[in-house]
Each structure stands twice: as structure tokens, then as C-alpha cells.
Chimera marker file (.cmm) of the C-alpha trace (Angstrom):
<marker_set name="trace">
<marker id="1" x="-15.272" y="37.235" z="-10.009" r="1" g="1" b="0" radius="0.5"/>
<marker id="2" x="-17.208" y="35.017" z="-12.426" r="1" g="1" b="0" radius="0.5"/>
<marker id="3" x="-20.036" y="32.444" z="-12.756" r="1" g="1" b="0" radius="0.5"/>
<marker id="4" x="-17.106" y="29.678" z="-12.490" r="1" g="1" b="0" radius="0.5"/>
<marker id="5" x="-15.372" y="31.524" z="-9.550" r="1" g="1" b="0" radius="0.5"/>
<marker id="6" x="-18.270" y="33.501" z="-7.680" r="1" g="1" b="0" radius="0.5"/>
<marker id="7" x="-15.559" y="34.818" z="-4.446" r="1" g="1" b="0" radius="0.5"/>
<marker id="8" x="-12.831" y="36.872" z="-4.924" r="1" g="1" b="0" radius="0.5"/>
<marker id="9" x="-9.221" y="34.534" z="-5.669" r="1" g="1" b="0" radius="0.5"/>
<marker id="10" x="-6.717" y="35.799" z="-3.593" r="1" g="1" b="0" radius="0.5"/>
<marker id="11" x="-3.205" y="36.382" z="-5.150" r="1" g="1" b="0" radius="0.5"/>
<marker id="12" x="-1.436" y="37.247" z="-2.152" r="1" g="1" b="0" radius="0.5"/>
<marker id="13" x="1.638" y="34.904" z="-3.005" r="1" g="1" b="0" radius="0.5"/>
<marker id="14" x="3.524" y="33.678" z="-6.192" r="1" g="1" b="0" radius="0.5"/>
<marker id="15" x="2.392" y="30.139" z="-6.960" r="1" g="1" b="0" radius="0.5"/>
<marker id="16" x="5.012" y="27.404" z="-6.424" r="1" g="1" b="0" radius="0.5"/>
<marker id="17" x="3.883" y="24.336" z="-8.018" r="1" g="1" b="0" radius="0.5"/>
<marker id="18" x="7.176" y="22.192" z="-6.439" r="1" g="1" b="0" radius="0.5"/>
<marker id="19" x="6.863" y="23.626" z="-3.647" r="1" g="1" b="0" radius="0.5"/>
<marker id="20" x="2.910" y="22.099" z="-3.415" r="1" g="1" b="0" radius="0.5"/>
<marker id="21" x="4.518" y="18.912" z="-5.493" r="1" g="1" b="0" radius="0.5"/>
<marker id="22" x="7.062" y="18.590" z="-2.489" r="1" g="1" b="0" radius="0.5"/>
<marker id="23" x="5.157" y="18.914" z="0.498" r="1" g="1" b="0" radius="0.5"/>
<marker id="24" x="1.899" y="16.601" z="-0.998" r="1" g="1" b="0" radius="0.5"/>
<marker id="25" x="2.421" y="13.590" z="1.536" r="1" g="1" b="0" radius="0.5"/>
<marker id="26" x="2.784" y="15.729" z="4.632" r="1" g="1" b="0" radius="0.5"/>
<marker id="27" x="-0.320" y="17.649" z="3.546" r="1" g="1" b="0" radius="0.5"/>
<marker id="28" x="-2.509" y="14.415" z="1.931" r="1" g="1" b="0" radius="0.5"/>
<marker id="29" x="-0.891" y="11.369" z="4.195" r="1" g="1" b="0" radius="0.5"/>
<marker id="30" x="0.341" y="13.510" z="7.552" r="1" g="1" b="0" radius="0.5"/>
<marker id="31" x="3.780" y="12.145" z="7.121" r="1" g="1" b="0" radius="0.5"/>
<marker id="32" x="6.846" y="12.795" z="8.813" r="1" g="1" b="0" radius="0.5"/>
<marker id="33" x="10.309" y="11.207" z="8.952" r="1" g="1" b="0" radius="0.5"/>
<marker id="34" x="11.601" y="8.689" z="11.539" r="1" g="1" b="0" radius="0.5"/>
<marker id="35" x="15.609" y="8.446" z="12.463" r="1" g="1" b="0" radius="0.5"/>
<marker id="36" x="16.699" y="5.357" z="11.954" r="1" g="1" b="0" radius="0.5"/>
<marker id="37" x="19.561" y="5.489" z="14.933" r="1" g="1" b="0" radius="0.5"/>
<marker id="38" x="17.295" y="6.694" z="17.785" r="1" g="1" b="0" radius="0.5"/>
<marker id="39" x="13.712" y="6.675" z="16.519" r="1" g="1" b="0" radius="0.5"/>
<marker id="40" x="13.155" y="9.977" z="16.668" r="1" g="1" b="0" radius="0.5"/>
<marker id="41" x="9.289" y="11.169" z="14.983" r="1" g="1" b="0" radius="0.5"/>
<marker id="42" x="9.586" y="14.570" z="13.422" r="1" g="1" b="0" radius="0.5"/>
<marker id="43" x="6.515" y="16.103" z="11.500" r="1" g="1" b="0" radius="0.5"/>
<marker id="44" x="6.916" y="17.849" z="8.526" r="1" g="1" b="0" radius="0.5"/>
<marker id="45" x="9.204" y="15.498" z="7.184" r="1" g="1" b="0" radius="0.5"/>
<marker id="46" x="12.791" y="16.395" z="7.018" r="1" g="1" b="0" radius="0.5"/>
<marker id="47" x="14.531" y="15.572" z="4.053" r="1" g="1" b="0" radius="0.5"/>
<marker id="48" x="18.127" y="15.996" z="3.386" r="1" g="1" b="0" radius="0.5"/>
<marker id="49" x="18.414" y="17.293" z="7.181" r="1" g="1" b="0" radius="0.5"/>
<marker id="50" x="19.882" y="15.365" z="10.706" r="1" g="1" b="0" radius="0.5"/>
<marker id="51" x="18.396" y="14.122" z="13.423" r="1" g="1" b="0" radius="0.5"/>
<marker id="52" x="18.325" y="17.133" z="15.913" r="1" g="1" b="0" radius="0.5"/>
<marker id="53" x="18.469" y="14.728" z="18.881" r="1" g="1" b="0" radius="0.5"/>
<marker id="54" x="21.818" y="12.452" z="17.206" r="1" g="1" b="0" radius="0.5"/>
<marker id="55" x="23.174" y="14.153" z="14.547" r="1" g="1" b="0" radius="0.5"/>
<marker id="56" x="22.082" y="10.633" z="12.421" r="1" g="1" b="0" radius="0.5"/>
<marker id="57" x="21.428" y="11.206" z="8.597" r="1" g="1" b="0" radius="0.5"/>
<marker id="58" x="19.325" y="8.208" z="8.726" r="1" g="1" b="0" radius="0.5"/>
<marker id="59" x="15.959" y="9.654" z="8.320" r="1" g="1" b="0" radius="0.5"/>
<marker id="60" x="13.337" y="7.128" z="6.829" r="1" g="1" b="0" radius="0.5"/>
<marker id="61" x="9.355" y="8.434" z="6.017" r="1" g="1" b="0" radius="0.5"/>
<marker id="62" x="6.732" y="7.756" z="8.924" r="1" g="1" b="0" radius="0.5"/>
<marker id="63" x="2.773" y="7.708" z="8.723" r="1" g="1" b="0" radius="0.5"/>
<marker id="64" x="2.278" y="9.857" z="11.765" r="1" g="1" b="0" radius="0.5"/>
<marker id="65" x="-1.326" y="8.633" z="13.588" r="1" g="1" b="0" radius="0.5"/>
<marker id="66" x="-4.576" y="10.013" z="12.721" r="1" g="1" b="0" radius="0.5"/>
<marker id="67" x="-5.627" y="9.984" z="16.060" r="1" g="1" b="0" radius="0.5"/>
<marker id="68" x="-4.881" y="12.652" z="18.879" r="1" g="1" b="0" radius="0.5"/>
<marker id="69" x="-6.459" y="14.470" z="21.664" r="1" g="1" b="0" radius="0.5"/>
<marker id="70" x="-6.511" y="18.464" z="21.850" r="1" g="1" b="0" radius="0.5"/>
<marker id="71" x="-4.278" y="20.481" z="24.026" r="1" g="1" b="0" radius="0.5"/>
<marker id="72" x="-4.770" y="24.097" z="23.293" r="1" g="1" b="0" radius="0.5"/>
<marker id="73" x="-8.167" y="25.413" z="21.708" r="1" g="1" b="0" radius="0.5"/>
<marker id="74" x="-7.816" y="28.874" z="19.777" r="1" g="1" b="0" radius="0.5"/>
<marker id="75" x="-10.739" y="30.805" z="18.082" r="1" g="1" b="0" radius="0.5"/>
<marker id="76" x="-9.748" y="32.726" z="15.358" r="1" g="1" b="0" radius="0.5"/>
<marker id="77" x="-12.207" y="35.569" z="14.796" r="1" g="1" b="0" radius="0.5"/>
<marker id="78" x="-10.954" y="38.515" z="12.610" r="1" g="1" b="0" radius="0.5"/>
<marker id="79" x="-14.242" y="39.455" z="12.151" r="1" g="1" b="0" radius="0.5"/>
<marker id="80" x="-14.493" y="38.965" z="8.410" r="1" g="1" b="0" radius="0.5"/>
<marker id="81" x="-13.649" y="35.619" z="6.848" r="1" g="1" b="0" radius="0.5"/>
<marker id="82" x="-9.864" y="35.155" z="5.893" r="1" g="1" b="0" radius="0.5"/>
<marker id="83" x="-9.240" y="35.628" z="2.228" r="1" g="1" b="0" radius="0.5"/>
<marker id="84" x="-8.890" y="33.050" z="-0.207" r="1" g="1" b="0" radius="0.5"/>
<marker id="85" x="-10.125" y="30.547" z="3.128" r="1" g="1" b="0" radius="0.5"/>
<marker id="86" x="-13.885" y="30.290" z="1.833" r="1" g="1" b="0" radius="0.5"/>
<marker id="87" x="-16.573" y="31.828" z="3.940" r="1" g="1" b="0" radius="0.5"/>
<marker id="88" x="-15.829" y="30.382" z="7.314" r="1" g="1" b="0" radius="0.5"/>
<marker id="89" x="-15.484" y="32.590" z="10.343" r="1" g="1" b="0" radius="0.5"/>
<marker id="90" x="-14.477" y="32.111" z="12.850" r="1" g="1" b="0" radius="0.5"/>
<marker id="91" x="-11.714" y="29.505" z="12.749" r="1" g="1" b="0" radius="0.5"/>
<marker id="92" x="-11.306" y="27.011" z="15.011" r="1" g="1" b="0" radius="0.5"/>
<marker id="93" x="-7.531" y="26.285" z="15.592" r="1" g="1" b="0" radius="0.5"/>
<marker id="94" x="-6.288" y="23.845" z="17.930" r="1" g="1" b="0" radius="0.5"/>
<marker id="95" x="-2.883" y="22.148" z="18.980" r="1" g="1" b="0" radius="0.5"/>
<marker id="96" x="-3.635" y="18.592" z="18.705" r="1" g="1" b="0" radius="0.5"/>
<marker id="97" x="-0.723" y="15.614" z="20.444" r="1" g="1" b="0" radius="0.5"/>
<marker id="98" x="-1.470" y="13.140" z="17.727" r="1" g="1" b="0" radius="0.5"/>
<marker id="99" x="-1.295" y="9.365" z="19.672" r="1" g="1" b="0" radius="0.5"/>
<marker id="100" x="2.459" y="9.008" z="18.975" r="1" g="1" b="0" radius="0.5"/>
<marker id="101" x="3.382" y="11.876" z="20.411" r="1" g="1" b="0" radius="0.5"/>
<marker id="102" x="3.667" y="14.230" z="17.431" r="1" g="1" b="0" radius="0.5"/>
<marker id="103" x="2.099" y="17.696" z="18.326" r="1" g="1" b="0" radius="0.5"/>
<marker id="104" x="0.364" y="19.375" z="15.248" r="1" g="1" b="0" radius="0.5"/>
<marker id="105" x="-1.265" y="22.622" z="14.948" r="1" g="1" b="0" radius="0.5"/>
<marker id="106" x="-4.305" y="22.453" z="12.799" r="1" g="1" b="0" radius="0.5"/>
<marker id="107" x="-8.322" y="24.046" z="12.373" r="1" g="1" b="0" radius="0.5"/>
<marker id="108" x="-10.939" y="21.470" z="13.472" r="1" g="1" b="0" radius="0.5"/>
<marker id="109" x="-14.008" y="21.247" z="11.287" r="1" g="1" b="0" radius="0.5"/>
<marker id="110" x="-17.615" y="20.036" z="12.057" r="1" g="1" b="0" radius="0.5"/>
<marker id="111" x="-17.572" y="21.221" z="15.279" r="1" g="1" b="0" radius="0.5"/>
<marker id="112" x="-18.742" y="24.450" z="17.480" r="1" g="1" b="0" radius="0.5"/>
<marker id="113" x="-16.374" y="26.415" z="19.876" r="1" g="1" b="0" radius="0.5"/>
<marker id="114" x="-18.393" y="25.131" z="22.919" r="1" g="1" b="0" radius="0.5"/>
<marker id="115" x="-17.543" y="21.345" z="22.284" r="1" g="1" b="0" radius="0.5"/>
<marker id="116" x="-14.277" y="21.753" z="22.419" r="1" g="1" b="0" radius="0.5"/>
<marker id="117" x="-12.110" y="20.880" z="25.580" r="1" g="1" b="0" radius="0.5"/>
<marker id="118" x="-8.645" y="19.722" z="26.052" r="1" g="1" b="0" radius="0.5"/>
<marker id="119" x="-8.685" y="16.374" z="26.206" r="1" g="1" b="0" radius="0.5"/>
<marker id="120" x="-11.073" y="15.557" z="23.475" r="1" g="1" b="0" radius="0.5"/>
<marker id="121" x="-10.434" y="13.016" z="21.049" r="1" g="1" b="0" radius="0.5"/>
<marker id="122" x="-9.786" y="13.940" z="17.399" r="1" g="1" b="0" radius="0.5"/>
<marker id="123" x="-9.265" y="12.484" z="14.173" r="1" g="1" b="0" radius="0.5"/>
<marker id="124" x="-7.984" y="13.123" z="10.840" r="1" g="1" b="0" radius="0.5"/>
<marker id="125" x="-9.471" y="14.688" z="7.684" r="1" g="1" b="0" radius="0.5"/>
<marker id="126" x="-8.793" y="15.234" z="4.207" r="1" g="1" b="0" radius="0.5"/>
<marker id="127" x="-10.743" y="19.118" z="3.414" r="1" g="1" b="0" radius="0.5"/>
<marker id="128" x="-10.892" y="22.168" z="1.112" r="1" g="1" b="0" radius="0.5"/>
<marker id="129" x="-7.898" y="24.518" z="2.306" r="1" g="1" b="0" radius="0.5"/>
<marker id="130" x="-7.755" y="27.371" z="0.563" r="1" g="1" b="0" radius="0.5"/>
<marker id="131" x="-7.598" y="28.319" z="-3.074" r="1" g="1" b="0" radius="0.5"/>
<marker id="132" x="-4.338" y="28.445" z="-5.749" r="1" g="1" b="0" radius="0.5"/>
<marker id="133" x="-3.901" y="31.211" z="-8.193" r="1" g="1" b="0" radius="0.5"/>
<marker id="134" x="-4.855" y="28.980" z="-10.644" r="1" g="1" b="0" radius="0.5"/>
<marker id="135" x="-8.541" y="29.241" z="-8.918" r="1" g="1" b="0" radius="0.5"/>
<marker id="136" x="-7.827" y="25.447" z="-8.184" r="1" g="1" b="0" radius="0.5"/>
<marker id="137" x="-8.646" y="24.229" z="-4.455" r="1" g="1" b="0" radius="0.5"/>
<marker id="138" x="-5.615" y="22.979" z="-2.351" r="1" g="1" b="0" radius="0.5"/>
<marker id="139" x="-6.683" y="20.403" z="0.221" r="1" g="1" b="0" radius="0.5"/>
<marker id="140" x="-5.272" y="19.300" z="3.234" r="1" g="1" b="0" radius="0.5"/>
<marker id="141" x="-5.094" y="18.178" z="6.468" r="1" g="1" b="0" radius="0.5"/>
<marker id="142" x="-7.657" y="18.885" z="9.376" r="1" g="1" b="0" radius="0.5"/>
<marker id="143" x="-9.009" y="17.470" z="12.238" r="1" g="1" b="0" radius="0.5"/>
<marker id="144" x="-12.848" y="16.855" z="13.259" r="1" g="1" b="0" radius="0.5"/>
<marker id="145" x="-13.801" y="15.580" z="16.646" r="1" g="1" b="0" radius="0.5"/>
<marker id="146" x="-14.344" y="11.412" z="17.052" r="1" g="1" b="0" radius="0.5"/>
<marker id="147" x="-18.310" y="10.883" z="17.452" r="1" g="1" b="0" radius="0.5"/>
<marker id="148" x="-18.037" y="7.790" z="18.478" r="1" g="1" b="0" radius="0.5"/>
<link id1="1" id2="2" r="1" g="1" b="0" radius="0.2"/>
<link id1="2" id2="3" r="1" g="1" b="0" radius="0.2"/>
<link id1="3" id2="4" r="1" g="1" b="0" radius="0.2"/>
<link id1="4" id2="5" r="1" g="1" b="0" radius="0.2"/>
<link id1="5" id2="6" r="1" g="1" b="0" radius="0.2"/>
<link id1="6" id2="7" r="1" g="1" b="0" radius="0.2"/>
<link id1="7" id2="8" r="1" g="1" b="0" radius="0.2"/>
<link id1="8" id2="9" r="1" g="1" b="0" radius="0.2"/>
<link id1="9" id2="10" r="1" g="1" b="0" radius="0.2"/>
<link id1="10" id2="11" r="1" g="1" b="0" radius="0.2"/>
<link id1="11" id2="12" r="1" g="1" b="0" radius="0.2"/>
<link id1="12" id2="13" r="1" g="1" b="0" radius="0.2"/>
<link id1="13" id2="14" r="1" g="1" b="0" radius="0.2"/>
<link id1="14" id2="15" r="1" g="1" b="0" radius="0.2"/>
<link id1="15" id2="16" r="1" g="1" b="0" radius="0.2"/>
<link id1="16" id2="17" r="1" g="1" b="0" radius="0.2"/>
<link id1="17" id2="18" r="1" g="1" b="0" radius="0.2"/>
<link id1="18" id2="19" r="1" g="1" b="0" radius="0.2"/>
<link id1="19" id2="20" r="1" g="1" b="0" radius="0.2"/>
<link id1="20" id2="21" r="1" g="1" b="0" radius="0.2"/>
<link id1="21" id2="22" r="1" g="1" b="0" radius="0.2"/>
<link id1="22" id2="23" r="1" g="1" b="0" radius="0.2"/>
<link id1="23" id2="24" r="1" g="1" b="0" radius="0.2"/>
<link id1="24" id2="25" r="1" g="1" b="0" radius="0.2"/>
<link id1="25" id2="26" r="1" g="1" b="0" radius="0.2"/>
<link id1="26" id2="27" r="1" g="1" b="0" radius="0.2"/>
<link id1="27" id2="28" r="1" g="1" b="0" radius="0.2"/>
<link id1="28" id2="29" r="1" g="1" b="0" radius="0.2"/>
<link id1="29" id2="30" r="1" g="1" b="0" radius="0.2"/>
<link id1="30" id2="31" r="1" g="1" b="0" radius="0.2"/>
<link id1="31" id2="32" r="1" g="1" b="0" radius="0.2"/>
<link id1="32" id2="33" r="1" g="1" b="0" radius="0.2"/>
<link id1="33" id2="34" r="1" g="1" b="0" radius="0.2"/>
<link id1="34" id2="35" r="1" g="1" b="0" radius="0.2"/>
<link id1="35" id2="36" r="1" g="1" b="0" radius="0.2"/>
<link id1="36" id2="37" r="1" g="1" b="0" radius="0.2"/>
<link id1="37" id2="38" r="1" g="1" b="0" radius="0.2"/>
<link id1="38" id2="39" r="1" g="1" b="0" radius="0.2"/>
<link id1="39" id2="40" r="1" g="1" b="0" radius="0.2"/>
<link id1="40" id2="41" r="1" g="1" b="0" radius="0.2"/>
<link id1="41" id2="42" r="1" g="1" b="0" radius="0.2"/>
<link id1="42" id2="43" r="1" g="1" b="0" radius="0.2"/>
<link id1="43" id2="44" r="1" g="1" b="0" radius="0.2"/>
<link id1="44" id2="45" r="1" g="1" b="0" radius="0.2"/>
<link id1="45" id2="46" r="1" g="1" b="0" radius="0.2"/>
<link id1="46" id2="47" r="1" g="1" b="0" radius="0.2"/>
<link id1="47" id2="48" r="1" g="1" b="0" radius="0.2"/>
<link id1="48" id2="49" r="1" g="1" b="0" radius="0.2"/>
<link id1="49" id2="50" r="1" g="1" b="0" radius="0.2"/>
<link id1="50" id2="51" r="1" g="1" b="0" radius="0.2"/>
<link id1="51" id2="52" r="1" g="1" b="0" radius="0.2"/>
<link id1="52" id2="53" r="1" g="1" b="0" radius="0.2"/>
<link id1="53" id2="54" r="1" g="1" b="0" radius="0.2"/>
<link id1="54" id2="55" r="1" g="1" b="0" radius="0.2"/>
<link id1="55" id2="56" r="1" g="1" b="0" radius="0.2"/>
<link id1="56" id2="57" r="1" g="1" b="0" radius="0.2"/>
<link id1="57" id2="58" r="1" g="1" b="0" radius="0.2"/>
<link id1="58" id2="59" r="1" g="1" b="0" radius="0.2"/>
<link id1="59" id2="60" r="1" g="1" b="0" radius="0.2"/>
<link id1="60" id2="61" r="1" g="1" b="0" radius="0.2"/>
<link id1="61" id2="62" r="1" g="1" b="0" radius="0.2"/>
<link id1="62" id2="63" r="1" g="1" b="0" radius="0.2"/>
<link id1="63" id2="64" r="1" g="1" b="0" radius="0.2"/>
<link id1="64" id2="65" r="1" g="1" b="0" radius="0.2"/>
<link id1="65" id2="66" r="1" g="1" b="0" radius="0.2"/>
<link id1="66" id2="67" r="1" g="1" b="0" radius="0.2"/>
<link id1="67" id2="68" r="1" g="1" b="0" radius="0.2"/>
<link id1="68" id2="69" r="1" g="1" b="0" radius="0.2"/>
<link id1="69" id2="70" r="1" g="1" b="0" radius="0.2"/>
<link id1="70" id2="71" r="1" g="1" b="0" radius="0.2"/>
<link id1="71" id2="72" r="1" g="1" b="0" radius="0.2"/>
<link id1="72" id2="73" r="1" g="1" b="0" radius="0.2"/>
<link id1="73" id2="74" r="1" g="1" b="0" radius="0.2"/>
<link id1="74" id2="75" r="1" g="1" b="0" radius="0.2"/>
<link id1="75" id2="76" r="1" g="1" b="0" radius="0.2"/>
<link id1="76" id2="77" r="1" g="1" b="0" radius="0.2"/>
<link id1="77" id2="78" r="1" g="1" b="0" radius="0.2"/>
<link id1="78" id2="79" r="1" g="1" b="0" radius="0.2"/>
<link id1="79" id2="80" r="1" g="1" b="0" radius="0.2"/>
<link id1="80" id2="81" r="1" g="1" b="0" radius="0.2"/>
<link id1="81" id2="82" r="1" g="1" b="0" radius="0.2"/>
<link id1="82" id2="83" r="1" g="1" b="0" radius="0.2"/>
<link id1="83" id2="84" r="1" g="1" b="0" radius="0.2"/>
<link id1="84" id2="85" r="1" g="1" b="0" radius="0.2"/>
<link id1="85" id2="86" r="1" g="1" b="0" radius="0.2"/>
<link id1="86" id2="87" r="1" g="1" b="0" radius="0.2"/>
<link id1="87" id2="88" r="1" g="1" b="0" radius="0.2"/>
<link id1="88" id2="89" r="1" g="1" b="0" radius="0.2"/>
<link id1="89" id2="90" r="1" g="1" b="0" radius="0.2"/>
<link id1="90" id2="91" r="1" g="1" b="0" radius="0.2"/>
<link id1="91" id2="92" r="1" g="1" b="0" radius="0.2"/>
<link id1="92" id2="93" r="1" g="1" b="0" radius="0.2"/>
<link id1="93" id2="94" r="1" g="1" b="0" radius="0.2"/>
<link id1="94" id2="95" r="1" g="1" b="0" radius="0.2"/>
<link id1="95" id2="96" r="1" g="1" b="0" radius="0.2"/>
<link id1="96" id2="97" r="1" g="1" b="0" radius="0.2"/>
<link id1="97" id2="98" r="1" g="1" b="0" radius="0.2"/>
<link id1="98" id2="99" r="1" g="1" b="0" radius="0.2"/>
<link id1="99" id2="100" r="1" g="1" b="0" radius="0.2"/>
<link id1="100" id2="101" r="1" g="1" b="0" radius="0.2"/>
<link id1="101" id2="102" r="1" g="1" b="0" radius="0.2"/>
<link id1="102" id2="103" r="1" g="1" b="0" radius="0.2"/>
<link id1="103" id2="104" r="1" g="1" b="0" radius="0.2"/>
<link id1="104" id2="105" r="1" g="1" b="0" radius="0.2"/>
<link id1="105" id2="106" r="1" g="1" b="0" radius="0.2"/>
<link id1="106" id2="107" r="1" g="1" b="0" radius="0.2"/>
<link id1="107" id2="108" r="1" g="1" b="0" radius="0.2"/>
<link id1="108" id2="109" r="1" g="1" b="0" radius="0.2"/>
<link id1="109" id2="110" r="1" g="1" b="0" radius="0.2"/>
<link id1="110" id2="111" r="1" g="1" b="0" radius="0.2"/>
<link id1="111" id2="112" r="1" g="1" b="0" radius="0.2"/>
<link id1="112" id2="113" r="1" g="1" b="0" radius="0.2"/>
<link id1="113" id2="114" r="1" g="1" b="0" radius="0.2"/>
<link id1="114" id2="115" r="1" g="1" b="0" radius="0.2"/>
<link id1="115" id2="116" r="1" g="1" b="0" radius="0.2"/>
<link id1="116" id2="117" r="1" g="1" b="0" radius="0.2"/>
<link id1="117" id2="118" r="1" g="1" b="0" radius="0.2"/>
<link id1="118" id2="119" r="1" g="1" b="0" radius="0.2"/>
<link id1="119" id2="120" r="1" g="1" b="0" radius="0.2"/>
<link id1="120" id2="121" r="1" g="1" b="0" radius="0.2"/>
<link id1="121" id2="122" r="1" g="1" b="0" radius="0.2"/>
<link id1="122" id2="123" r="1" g="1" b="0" radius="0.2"/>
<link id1="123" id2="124" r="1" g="1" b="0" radius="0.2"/>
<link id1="124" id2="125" r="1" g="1" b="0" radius="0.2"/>
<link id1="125" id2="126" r="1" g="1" b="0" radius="0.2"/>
<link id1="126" id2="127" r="1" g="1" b="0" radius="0.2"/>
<link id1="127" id2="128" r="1" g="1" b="0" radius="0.2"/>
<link id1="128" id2="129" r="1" g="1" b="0" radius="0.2"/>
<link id1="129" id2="130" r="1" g="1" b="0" radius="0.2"/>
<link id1="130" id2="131" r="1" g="1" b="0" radius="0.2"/>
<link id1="131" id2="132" r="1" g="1" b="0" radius="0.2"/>
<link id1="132" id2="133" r="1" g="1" b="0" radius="0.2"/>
<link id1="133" id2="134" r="1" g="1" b="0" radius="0.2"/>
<link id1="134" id2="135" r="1" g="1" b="0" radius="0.2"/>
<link id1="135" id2="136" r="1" g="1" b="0" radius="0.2"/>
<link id1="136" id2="137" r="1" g="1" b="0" radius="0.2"/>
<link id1="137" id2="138" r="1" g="1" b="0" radius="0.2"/>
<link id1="138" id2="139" r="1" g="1" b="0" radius="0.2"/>
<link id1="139" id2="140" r="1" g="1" b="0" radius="0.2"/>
<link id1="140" id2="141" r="1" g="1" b="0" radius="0.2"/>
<link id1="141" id2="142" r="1" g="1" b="0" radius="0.2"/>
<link id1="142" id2="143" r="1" g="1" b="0" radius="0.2"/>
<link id1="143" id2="144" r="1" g="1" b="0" radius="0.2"/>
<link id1="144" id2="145" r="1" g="1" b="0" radius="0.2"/>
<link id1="145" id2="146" r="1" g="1" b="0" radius="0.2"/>
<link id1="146" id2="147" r="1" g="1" b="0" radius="0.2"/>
<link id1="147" id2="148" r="1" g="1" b="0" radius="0.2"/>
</marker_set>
């Protein structure tokens, strides 16, 4: 801990800079892959891999939607916030069937436990995920609930 970095950095895993360099649209754009034979979605993308459903190794990148209702509400409360996750406790993790029929598991932000219900409408949100090693924030994907 210093005056740059005032919480502890976690350095529960080995960096993997291509790893993070790999995986950036998923995480920034929510993209997936599409099969070109039978129009499969799949989210995360598949690269280098078949279609599951026909075998095709046609896969072409697809914008998933932002938009999706919840399924399955989950409050993660460890008691103690999760290291190297900021200061937030509990966690609100939900399954979320994006419009297109994608089903995503992600935490919903901006909201309290009691406004959530299956059914509600979400949408998506570039946030803070957790910390690198290098002390640098890694954002991501979330969800907050549509105000609208």
C-alpha cells in the first residue's frame, strides 16, 4: 500500500498480457462469433473452433445485444469484500438472456438487491473490474438496470 495505490493489489495470478490482448472485444464490445452455415450465436467468441451445432468452420465475429432481461438473481455476500474487486460487498450477480438469445452471467451495478426480479430489463455497461498486477484497472462488461 501507497499514496498512489491506497488498497491492497492482489497478486493471486501471473499476469497474461495476450491473454487480456486476446479476449479485449468480448470484454469491451460483448462480442461473440456467428456460424456462417447455420447461424449459430456463441458468446465468448470462438476462434479457431467449430460450430458445436454443424461441425462448420465458418465462424464470423457478432456484436451480441446490449439489451436483456434477468433470469436468475444471485447475491454474493462473503462477508468481506472480494480481493483485488474494490470495496463492494455484496455482489450482485445475475444470469442475464441478452435480446438475441445469448445468456450471459454478469454483476449488475447501480442497483439494490430488492429491485431486482426476473424479468427486469437490463442494459450494458462499460465499469472498473478488478485490478492487474501492474496496479492498472481492467474494465469490463456489466449490466445496470434500464430506468427508463
Amino acid at each position: 500500500m501507497n499514496d498512489q495505490f491506497p488498497e491492497i493489489l492482489p497478486r493471486l495470478e501471473s499476469y497474461n498480457t495476450m491473454r487480456t490482448w486476446r479476449e479485449r472485444f468480448g470484454r469491451y464490445l460483448l462480442q461473440g462469433s456467428r456460424c456462417k452455415s447455420c447461424g449459430s450465436l456463441w458468446f465468448p467468441r470462438r476462434d479457431e473452433l467449430n460450430c458445436p451445432k454443424c461441425k462448420g468452420m465458418e465462424l464470423e465475429p457478432y456484436r451480441c445485444s446490449r439489451l436483456g432481461t434477468i433470469d436468475v438473481v444471485q447475491v454474493e455476500n462473503m462477508g468481506y469484500p472480494i480481493m483485488g474487486y474494490g470495496e463492494t460487498a455484496p455482489r450482485l450477480i445475475c444470469t442475464i438472456r441478452l435480446d438475441d438469445g445469448i445468456t450471459v452471467i454478469s454483476e449488475l451495478v447501480d442497483a439494490e438487491k430488492d429491485e431486482l426480479v426476473p424479468g427486469a430489463r437490463v442494459r450494458m455497461v462499460l465499469r472498473k473490474h478488478k485490478r492487474e498486477e501492474t496496479g492498472a484497472w481492467m474494465y469490463g462488461y456489466m449490466f445496470a438496470l434500464c430506468r427508463e
